[in-house]
C-alpha positions as CSV (number, residue, x, y, z in Angstrom):
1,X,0.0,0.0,0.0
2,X,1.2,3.3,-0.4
3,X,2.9,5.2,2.5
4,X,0.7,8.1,2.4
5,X,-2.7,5.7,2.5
6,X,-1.1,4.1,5.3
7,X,-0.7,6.7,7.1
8,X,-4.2,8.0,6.9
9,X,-5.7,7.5,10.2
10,X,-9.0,6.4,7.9
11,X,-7.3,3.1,6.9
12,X,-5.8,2.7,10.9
13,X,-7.2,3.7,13.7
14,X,-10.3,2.0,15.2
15,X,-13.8,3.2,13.9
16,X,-15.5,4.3,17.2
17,X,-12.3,6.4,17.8
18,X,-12.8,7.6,14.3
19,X,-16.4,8.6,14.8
20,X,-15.8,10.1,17.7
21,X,-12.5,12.1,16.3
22,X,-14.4,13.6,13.2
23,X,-17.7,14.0,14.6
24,X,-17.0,16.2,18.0
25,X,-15.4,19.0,15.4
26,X,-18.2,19.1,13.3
27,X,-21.0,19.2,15.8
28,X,-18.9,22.2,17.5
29,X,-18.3,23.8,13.8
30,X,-22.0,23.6,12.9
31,X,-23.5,24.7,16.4
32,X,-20.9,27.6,16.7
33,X,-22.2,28.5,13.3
34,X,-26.0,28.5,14.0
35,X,-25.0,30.5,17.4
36,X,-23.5,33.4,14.8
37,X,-26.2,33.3,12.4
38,X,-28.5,34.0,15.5
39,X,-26.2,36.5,17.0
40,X,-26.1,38.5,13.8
41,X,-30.2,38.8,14.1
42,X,-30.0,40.2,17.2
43,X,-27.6,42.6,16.1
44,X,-29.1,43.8,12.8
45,X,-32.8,43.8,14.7
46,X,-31.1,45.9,17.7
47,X,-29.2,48.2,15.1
48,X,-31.3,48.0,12.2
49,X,-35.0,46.7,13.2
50,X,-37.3,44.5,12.2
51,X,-37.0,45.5,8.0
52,X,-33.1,44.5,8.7
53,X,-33.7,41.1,9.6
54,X,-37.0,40.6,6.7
55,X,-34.0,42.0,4.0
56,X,-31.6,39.2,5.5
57,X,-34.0,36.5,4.7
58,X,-34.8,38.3,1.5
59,X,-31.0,37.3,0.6
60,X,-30.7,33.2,2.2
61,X,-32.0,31.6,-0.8
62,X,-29.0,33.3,-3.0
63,X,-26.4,32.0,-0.4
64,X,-28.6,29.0,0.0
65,X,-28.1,28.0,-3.6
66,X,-24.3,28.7,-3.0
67,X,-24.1,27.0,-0.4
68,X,-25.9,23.9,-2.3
69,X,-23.5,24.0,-5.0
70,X,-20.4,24.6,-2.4
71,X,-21.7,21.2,-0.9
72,X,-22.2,19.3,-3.8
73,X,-18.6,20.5,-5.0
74,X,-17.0,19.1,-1.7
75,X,-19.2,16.2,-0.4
76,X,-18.7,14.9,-4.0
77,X,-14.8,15.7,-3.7
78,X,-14.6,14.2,-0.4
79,X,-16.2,11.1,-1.7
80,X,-14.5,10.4,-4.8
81,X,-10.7,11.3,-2.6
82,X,-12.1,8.7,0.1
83,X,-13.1,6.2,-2.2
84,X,-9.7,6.7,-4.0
85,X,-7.6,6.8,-1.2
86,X,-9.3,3.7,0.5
87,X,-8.1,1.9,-3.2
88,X,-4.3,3.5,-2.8
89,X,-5.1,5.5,-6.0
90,X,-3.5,8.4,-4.6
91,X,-3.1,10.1,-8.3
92,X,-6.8,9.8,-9.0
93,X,-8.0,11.1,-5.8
94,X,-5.6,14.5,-6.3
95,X,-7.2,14.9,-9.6
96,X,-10.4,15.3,-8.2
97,X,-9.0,17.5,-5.8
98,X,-7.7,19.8,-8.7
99,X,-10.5,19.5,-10.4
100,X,-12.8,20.8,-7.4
101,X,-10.4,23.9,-7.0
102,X,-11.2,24.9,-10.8
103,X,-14.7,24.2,-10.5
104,X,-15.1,25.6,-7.0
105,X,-13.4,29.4,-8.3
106,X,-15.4,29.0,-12.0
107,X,-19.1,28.4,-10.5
108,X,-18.7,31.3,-7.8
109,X,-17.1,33.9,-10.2
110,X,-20.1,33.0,-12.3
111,X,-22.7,33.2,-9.6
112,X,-21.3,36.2,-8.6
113,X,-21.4,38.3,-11.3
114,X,-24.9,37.0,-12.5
115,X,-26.7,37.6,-9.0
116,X,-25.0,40.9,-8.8
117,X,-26.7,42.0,-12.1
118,X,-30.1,40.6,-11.6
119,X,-29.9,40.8,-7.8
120,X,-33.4,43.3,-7.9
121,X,-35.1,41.0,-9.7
122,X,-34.3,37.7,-7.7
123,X,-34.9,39.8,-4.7
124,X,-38.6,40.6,-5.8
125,X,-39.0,37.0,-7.1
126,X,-37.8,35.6,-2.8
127,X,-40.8,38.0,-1.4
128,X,-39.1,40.8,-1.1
129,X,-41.7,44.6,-0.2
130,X,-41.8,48.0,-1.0
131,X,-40.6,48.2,2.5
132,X,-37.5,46.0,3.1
133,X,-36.4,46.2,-0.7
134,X,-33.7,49.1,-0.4
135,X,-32.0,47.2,2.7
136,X,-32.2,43.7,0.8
137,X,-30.5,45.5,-2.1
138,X,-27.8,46.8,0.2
139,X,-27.2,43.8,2.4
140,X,-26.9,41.3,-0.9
141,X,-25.2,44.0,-3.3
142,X,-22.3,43.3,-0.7
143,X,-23.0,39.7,0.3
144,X,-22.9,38.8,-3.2
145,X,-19.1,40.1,-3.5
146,X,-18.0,37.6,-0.9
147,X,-19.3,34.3,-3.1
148,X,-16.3,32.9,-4.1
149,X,-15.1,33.3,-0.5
150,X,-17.8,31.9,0.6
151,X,-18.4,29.1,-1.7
152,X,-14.4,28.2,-0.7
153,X,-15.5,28.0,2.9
154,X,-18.7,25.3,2.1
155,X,-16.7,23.4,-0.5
156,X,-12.9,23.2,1.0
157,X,-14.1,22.3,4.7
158,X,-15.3,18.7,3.6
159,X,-12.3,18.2,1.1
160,X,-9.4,18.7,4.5
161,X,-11.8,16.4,7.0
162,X,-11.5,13.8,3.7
163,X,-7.6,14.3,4.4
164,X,-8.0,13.2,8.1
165,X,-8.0,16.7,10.0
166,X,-11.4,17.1,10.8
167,X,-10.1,19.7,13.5
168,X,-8.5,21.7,10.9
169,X,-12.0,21.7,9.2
170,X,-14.0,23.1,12.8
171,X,-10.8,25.9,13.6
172,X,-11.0,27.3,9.7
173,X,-15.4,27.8,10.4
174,X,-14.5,28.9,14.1
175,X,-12.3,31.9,12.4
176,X,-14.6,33.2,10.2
177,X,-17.7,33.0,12.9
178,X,-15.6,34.7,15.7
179,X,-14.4,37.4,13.3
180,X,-18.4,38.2,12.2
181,X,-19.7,37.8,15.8
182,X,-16.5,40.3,17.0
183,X,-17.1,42.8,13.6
184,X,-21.3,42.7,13.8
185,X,-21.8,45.1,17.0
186,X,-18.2,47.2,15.6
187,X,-19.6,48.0,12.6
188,X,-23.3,48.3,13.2
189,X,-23.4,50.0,16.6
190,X,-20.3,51.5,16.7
191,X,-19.2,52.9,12.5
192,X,-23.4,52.9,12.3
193,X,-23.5,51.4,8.9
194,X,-26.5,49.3,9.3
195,X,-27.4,46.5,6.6
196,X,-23.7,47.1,5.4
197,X,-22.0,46.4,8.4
198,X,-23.5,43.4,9.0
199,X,-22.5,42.3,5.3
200,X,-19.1,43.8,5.4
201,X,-19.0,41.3,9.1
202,X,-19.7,38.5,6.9
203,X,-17.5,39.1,3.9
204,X,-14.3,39.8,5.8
205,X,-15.2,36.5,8.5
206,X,-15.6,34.5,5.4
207,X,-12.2,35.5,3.6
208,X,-10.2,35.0,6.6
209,X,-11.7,31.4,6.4
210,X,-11.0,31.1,2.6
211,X,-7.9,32.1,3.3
212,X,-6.7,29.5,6.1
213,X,-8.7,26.6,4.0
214,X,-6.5,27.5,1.3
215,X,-3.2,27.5,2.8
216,X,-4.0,24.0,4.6
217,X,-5.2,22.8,0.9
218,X,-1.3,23.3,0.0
219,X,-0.4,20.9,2.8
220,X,-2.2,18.0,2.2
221,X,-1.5,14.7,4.1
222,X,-2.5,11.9,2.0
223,X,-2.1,13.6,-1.6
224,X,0.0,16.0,-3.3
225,X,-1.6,18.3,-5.3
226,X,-0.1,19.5,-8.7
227,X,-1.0,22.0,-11.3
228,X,-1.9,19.4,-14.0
229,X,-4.5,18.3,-11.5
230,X,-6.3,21.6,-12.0
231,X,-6.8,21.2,-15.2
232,X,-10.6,20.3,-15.7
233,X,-11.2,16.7,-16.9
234,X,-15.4,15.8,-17.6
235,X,-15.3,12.5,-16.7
236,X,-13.5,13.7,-12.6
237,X,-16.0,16.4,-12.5
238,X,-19.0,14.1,-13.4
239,X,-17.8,12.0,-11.1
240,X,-17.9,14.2,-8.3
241,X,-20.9,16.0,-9.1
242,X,-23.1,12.7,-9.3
243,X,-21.7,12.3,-5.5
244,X,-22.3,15.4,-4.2
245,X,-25.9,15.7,-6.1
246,X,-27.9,14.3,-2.9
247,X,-25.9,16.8,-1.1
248,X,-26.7,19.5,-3.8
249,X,-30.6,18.3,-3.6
250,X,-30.9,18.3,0.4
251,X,-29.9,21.8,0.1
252,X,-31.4,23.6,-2.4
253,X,-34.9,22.3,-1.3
254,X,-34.5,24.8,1.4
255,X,-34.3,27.4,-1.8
256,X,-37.4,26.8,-3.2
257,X,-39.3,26.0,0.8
258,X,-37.9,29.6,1.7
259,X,-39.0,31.2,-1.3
260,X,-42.4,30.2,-1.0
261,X,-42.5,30.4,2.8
262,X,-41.7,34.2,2.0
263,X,-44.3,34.9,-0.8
264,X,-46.9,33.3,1.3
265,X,-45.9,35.5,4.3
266,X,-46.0,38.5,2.2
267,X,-49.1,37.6,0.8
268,X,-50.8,36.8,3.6
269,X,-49.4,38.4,6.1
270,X,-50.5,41.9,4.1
271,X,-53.8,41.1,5.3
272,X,-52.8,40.9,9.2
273,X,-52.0,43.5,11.4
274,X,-48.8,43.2,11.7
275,X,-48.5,43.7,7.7
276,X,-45.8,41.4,5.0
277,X,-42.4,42.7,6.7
278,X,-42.9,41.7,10.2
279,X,-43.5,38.0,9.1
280,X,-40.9,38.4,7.3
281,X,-38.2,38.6,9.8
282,X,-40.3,36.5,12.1
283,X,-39.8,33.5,9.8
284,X,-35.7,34.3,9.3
285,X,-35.5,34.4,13.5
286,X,-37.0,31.4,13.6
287,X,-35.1,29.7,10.7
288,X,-31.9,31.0,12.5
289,X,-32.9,29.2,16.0
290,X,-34.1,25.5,14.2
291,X,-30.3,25.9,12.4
292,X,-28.7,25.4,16.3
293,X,-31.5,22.2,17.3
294,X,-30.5,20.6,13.7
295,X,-26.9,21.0,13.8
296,X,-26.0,19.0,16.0
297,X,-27.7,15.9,14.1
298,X,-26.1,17.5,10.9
299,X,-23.2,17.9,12.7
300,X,-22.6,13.7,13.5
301,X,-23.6,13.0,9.7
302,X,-21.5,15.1,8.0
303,X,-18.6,14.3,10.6
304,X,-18.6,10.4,10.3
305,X,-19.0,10.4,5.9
306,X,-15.9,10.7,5.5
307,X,-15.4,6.9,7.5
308,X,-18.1,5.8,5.8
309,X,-16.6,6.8,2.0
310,X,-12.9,5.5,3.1
């Protein structure tokens, strides 16, 4: 076998210490995520109000179908490098590393510049209101700059646990939540840029992850990682995207749920008292708080795949 499979604690050490190992780092990554994401409500609703938080759920299904494609991009890598490496074919599983990379910076470039130029219309077409409108055009005219960022951070994180550092995976989320929980009340309360502050929070938390998940992506344990890997190959990238598609699926459900959750609400909610916009936010909140009771059954699944795949 070859020295670098053997040393992959995936293909030695016992599988309850394996389960245990990857799935702690996850749970903490995921929870300490859904902690942020409620955090950042309470800061936009405290330095914004109540239009703040309806224009941040105006903007989830964009990041949402980011964040599917992000998924399928690394669950699908992370699978096809496990099944690889669980072979010994070391070469094939850095191919589909390299090939993710390419893809990963392609799709995101791509989704960033087509959101930004139809970001009104997708923004009308997610429930957005006269009301919250101008706040859901600033918060995702910035948000939208971060996607490749961003789509780095969702992809990358599954590709290093796949390379047996599941802890490397959890510190890389932990930086970019800290930095937006520490940068929310700064640049809300404090530089009083509302909407933007809270996106400017988000973009700078996720670069700083991009940034580490890079640097441990050129210091890979079980592979080594060339530039003719990069080089897109159809067959590799069919590959991985027919493994990561129940990942992609799972997650862009939510996309089409939200944006008929929101439509109803606006709708409907015209005809209460409270009118379309307080709904609105009502439902994000609530989203926000069911992310922290899920993530910690998210948090065992996506921990232990990696196992599983090897």
């Amino acid at each position: 076998m070859n020295e670098q499979v053997a040393a992959n604690p995936l293909g030695t050490e016992r599988v309850g210490k394996l389960m245990i190992r990857y799935a702690i780092p996850s749970i903490i990554s995921i929870v300490v995520n859904s902690l942020y994401n409620m955090v950042d409500q309470v800061f936009i609703g405290q330095g914004v109000g109540y239009l703040g938080n309806a224009a941040t759920n105006i903007i989830l299904p964009l990041t949402s179908i980011l964040l599917a494609l992000g998924m399928m991009i690394g669950d699908g890598t992370a699978s096809y490098m496990s099944l690889n490496l669980g072979k010994g074919c070391n070469e094939d599983a850095a191919q589909g590393v390299g090939n993710a990379v390419a893809l990963t910076v392609g799709i995101s470039v791509f989704l960033l510049v087509l959101f930004e130029l139809f970001l009104e219309p997708l923004c009308h077409l997610f429930g957005a209101t006269e009301g919250n409108l101008p706040y859901a055009l600033e918060y995702g005219s910035i948000i939208v700059l971060g996607f490749p960022f961003a789509m780095i951070d969702g992809a990358f994180g599954s590709i290093i646990r796949a390379d047996g550092r599941p802890k490397v995976s959890m510190v890389g989320l932990l930086i970019g939540c800290i930095t937006n929980i520490i940068l929310d009340p700064i640049f809300i309360f404090v530089c009083h840029w509302g909407v933007k502050g809270a996106a400017w929070a988000t973009i700078i938390g996720q670069i700083l992850n991009a940034v580490y998940f890079v640097a441990c992506m050129l210091r890979f344990k079980t592979i080594e990682i060339k530039k003719r890997h990069m080089i897109p190959t159809w067959s590799v990238i069919k590959r991985i995207l027919t493994l990561g598609t129940s990942s992609f699926i799972s997650q862009a459900a939510s996309v089409f749920v939200i944006a008929v959750m929101n439509n109803s609400l606006v709708k409907y909610g015209a005809m209460s008292k409270y009118g379309a916009d307080i709904p609105l936010a009502a439902l994000g909140i609530t989203m926000k708080v069911s992310q922290l009771i899920t993530g910690i059954a998210l948090g065992i699944a996506t921990g232990i795949q990696p196992i599983f795949r090897f």
